[in-house]
mmCIF file of the N, C-alpha and C atoms, coordinates in Angstrom:
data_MODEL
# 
_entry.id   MODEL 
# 
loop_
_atom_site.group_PDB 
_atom_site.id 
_atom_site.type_symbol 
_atom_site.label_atom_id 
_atom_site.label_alt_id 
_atom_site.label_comp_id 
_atom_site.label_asym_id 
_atom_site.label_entity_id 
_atom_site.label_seq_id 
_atom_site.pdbx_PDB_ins_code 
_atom_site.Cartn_x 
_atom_site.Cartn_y 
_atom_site.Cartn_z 
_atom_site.occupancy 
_atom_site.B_iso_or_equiv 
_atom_site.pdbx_formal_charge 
_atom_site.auth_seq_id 
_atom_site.auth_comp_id 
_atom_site.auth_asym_id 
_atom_site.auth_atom_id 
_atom_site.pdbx_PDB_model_num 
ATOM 1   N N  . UNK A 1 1  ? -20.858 15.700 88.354  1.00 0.00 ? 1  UNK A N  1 
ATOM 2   C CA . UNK A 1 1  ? -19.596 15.393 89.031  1.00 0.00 ? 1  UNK A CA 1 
ATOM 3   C C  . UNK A 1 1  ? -19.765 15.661 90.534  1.00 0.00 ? 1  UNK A C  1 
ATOM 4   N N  . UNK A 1 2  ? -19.164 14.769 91.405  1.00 0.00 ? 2  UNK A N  1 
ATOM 5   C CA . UNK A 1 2  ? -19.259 14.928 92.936  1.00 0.00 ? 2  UNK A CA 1 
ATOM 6   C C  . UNK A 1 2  ? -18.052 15.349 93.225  1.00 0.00 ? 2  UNK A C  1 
ATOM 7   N N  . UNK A 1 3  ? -18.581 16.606 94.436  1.00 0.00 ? 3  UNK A N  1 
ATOM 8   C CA . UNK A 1 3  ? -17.534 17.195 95.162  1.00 0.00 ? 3  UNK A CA 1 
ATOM 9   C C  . UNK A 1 3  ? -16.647 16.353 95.883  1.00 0.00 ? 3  UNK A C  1 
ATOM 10  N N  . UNK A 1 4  ? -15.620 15.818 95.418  1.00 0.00 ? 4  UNK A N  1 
ATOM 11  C CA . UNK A 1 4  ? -14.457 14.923 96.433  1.00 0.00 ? 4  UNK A CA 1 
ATOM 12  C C  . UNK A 1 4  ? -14.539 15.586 97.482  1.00 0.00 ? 4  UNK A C  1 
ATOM 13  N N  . UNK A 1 5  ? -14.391 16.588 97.780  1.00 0.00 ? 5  UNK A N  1 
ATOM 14  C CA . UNK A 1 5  ? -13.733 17.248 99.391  1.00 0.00 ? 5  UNK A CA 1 
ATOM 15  C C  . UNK A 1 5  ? -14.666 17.039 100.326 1.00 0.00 ? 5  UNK A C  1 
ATOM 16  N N  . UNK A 1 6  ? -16.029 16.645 99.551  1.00 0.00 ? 6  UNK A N  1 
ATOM 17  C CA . UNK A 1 6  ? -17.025 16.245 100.730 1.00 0.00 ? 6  UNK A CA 1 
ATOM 18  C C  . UNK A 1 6  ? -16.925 14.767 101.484 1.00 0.00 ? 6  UNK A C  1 
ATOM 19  N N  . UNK A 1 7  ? -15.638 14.503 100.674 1.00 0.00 ? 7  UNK A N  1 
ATOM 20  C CA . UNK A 1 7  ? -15.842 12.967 101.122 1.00 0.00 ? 7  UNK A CA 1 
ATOM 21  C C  . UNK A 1 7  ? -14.886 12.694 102.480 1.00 0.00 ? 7  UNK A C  1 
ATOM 22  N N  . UNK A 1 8  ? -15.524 12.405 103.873 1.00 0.00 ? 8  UNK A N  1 
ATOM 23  C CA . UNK A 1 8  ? -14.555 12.800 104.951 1.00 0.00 ? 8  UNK A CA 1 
ATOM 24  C C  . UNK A 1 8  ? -13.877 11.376 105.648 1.00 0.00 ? 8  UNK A C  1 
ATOM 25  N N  . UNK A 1 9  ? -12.833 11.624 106.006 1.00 0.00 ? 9  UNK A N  1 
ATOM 26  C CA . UNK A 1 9  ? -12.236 10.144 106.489 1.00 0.00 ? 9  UNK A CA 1 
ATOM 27  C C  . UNK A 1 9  ? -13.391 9.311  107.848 1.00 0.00 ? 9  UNK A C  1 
ATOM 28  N N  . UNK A 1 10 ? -12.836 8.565  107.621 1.00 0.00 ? 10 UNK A N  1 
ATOM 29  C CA . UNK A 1 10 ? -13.800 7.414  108.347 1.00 0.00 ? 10 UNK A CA 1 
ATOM 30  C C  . UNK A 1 10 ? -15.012 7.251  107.768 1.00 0.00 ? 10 UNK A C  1 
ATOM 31  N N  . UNK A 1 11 ? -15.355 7.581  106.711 1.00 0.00 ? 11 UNK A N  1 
ATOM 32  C CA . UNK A 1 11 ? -16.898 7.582  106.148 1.00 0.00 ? 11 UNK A CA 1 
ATOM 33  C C  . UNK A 1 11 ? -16.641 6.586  105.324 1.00 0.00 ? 11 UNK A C  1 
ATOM 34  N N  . UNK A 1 12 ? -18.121 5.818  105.646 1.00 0.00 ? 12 UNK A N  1 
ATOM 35  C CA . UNK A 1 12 ? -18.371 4.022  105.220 1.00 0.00 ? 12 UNK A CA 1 
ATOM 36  C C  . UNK A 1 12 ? -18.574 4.925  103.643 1.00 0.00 ? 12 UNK A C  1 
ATOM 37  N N  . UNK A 1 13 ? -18.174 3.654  102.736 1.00 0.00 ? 13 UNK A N  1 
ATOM 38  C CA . UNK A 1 13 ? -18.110 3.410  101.457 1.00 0.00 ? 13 UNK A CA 1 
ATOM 39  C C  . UNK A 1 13 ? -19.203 2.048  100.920 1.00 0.00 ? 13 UNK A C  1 
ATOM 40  N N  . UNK A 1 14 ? -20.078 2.366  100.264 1.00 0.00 ? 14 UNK A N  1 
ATOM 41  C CA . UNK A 1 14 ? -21.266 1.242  100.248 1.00 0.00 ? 14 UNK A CA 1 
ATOM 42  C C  . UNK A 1 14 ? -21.391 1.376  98.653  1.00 0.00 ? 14 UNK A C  1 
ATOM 43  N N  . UNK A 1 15 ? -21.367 0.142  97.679  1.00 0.00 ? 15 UNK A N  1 
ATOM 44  C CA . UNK A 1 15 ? -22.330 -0.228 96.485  1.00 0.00 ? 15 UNK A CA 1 
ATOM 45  C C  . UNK A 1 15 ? -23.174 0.093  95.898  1.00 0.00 ? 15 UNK A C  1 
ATOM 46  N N  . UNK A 1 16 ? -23.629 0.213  95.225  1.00 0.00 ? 16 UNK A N  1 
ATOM 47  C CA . UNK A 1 16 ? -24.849 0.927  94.223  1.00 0.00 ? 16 UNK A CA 1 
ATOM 48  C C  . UNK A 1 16 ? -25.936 -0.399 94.710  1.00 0.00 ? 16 UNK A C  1 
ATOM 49  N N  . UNK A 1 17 ? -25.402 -1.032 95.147  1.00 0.00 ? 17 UNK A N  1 
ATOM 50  C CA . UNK A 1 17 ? -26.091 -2.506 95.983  1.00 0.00 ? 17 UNK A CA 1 
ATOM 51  C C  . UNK A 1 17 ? -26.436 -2.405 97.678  1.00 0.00 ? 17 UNK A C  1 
ATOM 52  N N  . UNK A 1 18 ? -25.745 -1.397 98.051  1.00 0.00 ? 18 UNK A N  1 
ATOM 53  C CA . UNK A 1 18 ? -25.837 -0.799 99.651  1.00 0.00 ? 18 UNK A CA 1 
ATOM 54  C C  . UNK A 1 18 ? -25.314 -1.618 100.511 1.00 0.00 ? 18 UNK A C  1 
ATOM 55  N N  . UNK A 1 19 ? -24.605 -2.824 100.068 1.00 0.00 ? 19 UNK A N  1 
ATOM 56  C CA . UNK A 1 19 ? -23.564 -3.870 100.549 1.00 0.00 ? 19 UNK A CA 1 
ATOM 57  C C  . UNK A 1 19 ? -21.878 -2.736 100.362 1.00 0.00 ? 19 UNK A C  1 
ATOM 58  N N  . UNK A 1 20 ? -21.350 -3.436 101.943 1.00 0.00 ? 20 UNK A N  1 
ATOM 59  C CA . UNK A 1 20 ? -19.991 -2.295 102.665 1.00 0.00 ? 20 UNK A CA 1 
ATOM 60  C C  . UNK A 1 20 ? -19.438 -2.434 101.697 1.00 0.00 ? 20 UNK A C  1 
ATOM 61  N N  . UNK A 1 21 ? -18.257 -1.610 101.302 1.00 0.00 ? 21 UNK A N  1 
ATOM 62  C CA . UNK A 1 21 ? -17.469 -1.907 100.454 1.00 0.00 ? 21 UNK A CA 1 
ATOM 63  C C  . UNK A 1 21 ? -15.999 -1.495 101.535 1.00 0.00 ? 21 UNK A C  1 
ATOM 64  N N  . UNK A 1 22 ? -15.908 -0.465 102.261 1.00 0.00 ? 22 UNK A N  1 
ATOM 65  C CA . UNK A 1 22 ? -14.761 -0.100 103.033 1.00 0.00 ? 22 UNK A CA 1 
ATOM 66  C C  . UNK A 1 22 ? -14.993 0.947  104.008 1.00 0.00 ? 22 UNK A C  1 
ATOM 67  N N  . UNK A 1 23 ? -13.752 1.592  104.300 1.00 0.00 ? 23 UNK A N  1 
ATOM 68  C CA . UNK A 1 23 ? -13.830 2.875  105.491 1.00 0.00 ? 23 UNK A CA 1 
ATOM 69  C C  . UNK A 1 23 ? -12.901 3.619  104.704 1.00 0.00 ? 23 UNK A C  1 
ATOM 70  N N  . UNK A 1 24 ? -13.234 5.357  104.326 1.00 0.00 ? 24 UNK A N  1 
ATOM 71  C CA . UNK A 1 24 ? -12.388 6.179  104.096 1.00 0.00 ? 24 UNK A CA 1 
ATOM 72  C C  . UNK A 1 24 ? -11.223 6.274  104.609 1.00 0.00 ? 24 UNK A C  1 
ATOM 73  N N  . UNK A 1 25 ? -9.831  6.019  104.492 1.00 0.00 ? 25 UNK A N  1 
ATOM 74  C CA . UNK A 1 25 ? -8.704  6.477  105.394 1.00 0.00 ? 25 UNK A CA 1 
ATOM 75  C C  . UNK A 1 25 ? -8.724  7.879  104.882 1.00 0.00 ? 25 UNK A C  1 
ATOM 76  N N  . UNK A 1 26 ? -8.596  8.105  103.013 1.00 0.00 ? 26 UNK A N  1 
ATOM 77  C CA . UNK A 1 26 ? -8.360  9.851  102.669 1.00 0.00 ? 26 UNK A CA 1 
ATOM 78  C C  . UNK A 1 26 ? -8.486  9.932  101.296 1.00 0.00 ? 26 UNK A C  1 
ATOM 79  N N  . UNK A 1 27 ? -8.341  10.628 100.300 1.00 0.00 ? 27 UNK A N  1 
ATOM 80  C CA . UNK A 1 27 ? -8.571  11.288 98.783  1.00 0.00 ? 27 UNK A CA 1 
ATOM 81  C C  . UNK A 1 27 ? -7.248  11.461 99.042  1.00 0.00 ? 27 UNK A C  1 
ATOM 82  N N  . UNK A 1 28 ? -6.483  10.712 98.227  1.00 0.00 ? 28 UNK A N  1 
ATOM 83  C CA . UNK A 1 28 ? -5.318  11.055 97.270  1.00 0.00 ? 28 UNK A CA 1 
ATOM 84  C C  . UNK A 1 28 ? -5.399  10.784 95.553  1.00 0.00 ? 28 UNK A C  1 
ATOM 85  N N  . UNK A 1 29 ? -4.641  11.320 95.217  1.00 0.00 ? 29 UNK A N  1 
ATOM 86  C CA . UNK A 1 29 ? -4.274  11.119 93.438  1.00 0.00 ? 29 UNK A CA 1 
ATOM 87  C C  . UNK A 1 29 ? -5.450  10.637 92.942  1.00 0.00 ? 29 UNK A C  1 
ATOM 88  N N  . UNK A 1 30 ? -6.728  11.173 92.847  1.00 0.00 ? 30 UNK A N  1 
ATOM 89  C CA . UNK A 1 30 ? -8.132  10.799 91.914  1.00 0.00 ? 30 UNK A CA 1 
ATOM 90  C C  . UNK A 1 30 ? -8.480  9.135  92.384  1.00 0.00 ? 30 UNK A C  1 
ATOM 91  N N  . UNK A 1 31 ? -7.938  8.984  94.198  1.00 0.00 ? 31 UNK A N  1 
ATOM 92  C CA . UNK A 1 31 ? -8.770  7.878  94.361  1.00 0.00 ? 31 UNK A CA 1 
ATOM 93  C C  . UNK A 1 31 ? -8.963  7.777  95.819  1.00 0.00 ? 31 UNK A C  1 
ATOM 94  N N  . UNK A 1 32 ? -9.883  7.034  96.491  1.00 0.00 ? 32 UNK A N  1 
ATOM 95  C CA . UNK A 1 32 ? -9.952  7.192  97.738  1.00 0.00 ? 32 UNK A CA 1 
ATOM 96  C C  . UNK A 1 32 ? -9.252  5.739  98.515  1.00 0.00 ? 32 UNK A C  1 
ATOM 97  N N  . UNK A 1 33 ? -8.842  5.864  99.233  1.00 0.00 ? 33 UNK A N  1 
ATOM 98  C CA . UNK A 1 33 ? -7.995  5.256  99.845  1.00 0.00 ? 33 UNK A CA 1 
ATOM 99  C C  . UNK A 1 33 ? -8.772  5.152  101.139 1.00 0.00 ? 33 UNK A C  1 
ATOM 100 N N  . UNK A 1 34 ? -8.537  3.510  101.138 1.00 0.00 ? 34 UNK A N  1 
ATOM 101 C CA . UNK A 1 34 ? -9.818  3.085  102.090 1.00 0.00 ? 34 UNK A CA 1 
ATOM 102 C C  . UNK A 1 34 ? -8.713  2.565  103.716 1.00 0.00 ? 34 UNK A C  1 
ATOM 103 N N  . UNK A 1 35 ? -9.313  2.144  104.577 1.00 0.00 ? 35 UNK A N  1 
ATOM 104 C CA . UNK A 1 35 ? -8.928  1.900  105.730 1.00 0.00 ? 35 UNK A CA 1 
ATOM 105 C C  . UNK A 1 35 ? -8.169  0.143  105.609 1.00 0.00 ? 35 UNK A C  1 
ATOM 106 N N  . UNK A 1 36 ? -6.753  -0.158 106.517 1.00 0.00 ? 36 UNK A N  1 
ATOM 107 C CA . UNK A 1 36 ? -6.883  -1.463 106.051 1.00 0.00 ? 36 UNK A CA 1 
ATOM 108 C C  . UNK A 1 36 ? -7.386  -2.411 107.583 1.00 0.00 ? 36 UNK A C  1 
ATOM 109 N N  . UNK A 1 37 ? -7.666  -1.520 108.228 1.00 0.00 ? 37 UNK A N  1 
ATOM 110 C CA . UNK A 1 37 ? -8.513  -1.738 109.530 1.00 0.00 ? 37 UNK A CA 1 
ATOM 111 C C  . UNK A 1 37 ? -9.720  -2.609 108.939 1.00 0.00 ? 37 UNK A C  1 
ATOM 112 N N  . UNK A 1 38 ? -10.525 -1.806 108.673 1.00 0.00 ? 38 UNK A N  1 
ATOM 113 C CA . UNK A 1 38 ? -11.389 -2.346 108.228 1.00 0.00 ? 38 UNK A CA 1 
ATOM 114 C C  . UNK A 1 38 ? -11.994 -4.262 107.728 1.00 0.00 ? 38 UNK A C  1 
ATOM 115 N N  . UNK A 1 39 ? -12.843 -4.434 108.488 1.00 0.00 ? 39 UNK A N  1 
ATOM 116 C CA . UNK A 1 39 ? -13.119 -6.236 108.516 1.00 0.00 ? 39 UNK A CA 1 
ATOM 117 C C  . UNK A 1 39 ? -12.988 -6.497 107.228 1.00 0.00 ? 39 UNK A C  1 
ATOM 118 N N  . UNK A 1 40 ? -13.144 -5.803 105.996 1.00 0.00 ? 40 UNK A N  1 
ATOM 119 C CA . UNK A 1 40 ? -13.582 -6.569 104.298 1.00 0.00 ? 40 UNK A CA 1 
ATOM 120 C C  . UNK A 1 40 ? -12.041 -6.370 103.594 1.00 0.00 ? 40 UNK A C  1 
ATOM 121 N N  . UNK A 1 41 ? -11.277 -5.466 104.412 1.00 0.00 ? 41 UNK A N  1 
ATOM 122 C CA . UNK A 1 41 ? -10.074 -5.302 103.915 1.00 0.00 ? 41 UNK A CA 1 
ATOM 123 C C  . UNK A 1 41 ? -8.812  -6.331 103.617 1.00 0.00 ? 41 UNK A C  1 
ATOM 124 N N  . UNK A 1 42 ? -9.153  -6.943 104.881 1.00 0.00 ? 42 UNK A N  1 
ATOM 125 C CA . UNK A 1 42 ? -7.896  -8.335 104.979 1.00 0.00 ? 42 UNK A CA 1 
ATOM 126 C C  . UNK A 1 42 ? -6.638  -7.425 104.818 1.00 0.00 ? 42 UNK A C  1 
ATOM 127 N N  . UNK A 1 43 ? -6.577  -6.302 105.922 1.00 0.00 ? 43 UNK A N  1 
ATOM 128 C CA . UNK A 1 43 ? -5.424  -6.291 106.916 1.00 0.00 ? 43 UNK A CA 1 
ATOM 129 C C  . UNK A 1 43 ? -4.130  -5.285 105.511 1.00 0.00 ? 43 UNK A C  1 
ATOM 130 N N  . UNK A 1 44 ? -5.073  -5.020 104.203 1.00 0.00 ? 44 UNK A N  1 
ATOM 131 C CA . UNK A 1 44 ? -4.141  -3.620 103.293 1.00 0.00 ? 44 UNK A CA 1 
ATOM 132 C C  . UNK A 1 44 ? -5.259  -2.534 102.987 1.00 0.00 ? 44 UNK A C  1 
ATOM 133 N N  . UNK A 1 45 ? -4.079  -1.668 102.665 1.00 0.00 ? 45 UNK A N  1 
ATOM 134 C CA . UNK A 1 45 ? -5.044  -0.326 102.285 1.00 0.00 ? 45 UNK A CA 1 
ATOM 135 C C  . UNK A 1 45 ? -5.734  -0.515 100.748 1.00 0.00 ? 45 UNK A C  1 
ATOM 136 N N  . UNK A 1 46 ? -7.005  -0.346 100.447 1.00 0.00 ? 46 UNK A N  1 
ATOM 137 C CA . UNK A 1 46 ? -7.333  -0.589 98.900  1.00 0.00 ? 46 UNK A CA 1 
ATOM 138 C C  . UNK A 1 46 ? -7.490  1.277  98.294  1.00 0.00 ? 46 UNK A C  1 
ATOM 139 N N  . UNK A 1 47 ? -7.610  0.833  97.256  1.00 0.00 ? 47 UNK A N  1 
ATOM 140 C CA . UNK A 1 47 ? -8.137  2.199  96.400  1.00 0.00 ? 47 UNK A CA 1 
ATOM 141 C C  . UNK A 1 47 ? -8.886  1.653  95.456  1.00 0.00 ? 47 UNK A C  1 
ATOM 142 N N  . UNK A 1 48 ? -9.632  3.149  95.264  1.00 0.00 ? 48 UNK A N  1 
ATOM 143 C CA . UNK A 1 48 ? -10.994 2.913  94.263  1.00 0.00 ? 48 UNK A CA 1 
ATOM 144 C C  . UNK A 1 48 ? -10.891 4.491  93.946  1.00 0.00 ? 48 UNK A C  1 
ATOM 145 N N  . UNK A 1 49 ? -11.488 3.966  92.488  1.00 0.00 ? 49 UNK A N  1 
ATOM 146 C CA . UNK A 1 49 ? -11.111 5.529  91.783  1.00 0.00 ? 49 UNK A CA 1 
ATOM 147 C C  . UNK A 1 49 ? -12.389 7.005  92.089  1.00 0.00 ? 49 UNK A C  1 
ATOM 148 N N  . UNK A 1 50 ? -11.656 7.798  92.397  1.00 0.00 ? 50 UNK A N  1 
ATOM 149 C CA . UNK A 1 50 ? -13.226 8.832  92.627  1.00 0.00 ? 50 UNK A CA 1 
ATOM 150 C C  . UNK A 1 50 ? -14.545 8.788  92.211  1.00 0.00 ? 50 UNK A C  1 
ATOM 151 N N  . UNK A 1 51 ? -13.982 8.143  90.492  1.00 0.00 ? 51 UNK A N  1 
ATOM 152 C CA . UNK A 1 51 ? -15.099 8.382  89.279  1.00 0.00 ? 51 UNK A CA 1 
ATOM 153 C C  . UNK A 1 51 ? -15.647 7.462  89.824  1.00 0.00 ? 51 UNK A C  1 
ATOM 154 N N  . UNK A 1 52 ? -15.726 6.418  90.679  1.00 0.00 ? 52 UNK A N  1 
ATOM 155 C CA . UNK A 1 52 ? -16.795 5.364  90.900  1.00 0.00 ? 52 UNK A CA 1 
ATOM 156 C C  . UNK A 1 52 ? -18.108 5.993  92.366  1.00 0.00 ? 52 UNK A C  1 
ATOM 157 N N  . UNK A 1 53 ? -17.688 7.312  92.793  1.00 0.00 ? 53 UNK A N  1 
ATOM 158 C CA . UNK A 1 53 ? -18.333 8.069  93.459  1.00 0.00 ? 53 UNK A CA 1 
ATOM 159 C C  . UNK A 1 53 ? -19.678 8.156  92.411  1.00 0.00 ? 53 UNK A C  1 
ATOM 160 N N  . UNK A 1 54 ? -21.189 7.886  93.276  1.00 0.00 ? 54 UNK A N  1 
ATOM 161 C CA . UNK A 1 54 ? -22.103 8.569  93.023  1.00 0.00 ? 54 UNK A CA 1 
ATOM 162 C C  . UNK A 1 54 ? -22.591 9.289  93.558  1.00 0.00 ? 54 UNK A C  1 
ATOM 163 N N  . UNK A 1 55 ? -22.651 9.547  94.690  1.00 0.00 ? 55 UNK A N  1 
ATOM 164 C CA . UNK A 1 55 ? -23.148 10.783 95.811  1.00 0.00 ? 55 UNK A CA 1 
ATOM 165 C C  . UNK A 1 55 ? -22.780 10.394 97.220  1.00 0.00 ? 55 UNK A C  1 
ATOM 166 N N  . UNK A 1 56 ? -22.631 11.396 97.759  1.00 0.00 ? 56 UNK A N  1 
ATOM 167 C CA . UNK A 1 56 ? -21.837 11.144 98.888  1.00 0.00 ? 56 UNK A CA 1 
ATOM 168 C C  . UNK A 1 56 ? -23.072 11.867 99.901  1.00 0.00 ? 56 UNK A C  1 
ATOM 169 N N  . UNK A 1 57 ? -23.798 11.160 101.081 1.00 0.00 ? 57 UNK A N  1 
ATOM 170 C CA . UNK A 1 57 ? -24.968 11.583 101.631 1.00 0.00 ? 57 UNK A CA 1 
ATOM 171 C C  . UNK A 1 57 ? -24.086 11.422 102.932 1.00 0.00 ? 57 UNK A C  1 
ATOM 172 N N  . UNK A 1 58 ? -23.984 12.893 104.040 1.00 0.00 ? 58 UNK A N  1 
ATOM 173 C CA . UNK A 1 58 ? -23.336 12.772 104.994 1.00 0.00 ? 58 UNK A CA 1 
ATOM 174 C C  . UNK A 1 58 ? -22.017 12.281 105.584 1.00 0.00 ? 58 UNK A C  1 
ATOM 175 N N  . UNK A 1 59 ? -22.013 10.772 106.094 1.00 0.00 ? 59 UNK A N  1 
ATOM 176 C CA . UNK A 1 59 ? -20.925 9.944  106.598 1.00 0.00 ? 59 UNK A CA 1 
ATOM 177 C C  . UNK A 1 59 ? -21.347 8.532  105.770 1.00 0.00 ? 59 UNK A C  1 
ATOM 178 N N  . UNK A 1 60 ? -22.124 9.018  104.116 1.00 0.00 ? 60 UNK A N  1 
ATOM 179 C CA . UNK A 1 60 ? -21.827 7.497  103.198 1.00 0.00 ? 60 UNK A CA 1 
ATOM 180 C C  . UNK A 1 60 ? -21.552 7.986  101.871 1.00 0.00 ? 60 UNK A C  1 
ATOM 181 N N  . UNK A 1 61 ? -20.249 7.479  101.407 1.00 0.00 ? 61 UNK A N  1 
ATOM 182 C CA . UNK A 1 61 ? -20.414 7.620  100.233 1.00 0.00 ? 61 UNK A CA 1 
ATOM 183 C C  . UNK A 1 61 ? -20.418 6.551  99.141  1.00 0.00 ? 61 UNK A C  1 
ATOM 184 N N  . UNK A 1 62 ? -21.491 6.664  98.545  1.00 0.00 ? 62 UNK A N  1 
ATOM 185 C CA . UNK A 1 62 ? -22.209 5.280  97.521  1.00 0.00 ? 62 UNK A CA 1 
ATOM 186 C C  . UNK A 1 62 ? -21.946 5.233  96.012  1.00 0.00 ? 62 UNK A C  1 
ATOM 187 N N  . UNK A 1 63 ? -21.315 4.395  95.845  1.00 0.00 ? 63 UNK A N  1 
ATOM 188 C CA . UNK A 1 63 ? -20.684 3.998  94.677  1.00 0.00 ? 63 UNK A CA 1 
ATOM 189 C C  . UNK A 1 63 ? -21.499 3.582  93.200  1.00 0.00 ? 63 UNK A C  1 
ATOM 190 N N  . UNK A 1 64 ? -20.960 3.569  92.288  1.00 0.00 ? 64 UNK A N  1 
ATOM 191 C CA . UNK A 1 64 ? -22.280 3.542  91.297  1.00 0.00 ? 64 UNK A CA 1 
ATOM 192 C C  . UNK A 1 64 ? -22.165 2.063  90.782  1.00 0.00 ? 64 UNK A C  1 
ATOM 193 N N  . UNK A 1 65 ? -21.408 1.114  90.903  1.00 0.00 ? 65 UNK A N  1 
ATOM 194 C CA . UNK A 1 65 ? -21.416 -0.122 90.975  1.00 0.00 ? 65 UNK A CA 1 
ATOM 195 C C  . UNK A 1 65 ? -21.505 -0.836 92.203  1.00 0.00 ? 65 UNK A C  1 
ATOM 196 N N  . UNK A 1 66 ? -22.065 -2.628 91.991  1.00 0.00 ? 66 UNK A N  1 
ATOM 197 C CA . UNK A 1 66 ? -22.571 -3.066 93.274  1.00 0.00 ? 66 UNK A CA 1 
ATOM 198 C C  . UNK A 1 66 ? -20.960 -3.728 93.846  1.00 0.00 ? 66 UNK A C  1 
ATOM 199 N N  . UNK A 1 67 ? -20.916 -3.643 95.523  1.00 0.00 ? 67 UNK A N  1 
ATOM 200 C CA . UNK A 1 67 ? -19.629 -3.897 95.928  1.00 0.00 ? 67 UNK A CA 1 
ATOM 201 C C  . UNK A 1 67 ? -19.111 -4.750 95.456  1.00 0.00 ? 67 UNK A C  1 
ATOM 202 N N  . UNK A 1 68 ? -19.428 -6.181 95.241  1.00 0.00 ? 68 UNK A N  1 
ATOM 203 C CA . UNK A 1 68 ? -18.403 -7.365 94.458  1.00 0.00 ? 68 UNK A CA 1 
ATOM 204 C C  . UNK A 1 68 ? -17.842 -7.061 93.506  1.00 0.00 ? 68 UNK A C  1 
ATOM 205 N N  . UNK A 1 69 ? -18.581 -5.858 92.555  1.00 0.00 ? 69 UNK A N  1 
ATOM 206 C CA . UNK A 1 69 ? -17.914 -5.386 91.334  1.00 0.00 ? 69 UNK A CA 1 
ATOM 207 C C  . UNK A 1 69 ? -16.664 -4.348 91.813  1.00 0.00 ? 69 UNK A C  1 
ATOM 208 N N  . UNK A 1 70 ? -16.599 -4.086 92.773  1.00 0.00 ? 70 UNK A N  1 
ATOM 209 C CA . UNK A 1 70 ? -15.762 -2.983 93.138  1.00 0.00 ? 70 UNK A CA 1 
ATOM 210 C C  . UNK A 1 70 ? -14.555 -3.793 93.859  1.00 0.00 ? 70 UNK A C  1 
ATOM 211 N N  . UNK A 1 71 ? -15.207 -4.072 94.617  1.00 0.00 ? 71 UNK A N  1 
ATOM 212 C CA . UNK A 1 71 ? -13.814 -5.701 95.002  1.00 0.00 ? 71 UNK A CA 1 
ATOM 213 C C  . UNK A 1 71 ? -13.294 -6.100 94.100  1.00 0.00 ? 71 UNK A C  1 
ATOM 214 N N  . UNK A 1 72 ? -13.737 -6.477 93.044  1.00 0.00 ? 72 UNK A N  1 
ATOM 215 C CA . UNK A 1 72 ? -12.711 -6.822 92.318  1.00 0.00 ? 72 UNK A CA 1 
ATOM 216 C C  . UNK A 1 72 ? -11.891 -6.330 91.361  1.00 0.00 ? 72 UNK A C  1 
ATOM 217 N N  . UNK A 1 73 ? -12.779 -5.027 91.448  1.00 0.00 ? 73 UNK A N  1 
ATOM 218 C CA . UNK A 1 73 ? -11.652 -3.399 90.260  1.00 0.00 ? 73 UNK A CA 1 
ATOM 219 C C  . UNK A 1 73 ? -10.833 -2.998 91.755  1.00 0.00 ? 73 UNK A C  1 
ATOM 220 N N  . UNK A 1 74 ? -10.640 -2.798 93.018  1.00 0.00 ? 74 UNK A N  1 
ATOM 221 C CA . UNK A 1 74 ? -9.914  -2.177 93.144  1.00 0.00 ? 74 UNK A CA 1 
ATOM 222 C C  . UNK A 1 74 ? -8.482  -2.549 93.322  1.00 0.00 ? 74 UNK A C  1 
ATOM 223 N N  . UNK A 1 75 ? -7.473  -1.726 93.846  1.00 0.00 ? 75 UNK A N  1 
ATOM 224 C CA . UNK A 1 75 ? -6.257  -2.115 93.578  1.00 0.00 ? 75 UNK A CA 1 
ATOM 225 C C  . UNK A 1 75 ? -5.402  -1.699 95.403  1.00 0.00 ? 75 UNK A C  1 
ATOM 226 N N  . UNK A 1 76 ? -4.335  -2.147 95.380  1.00 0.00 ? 76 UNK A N  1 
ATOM 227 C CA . UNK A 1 76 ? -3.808  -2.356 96.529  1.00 0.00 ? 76 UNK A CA 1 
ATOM 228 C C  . UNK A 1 76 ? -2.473  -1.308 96.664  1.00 0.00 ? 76 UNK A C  1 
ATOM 229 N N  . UNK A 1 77 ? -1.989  -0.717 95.435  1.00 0.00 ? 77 UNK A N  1 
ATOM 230 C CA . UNK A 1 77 ? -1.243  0.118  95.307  1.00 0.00 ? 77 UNK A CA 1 
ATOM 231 C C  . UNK A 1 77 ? -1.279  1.062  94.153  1.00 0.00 ? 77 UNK A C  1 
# 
């Protein structure tokens, strides 16, 4: 299990594929809540669930599925 609290805002979010997936805005309710700044966002905030955390190395934290798969599990509210 990965330490959530290591996971710090503004830190890129990348694929088990190493293709972007988003920008941390913060960890709420067992999901991270991404930036809607962000170019892949199209202008809303997304979420993706913690459990899709595989290790979080510095300012990346890398997901255990590849991003298209995650694009299309995550959710907008």
């Amino acid at each position: 299990m990965v330490d959530v609290s290591q996971i710090k805002e503004h830190a890129d979010v990348v694929g088990s594929d190493g293709a972007h997936v988003g920008t941390v805005d913060h960890v709420e309710h067992g999901e991270i809540k991404l930036t809607r700044k962000d170019p892949d966002a199209g202008g809303l905030h997304h979420f993706i669930p913690v459990d899709f955390v595989q290790s979080i190395d510095g300012n990346t934290v890398r997901l255990d599925r590849p991003a298209d798969e995650v694009k299309r599990e995550w959710s907008t509210s």
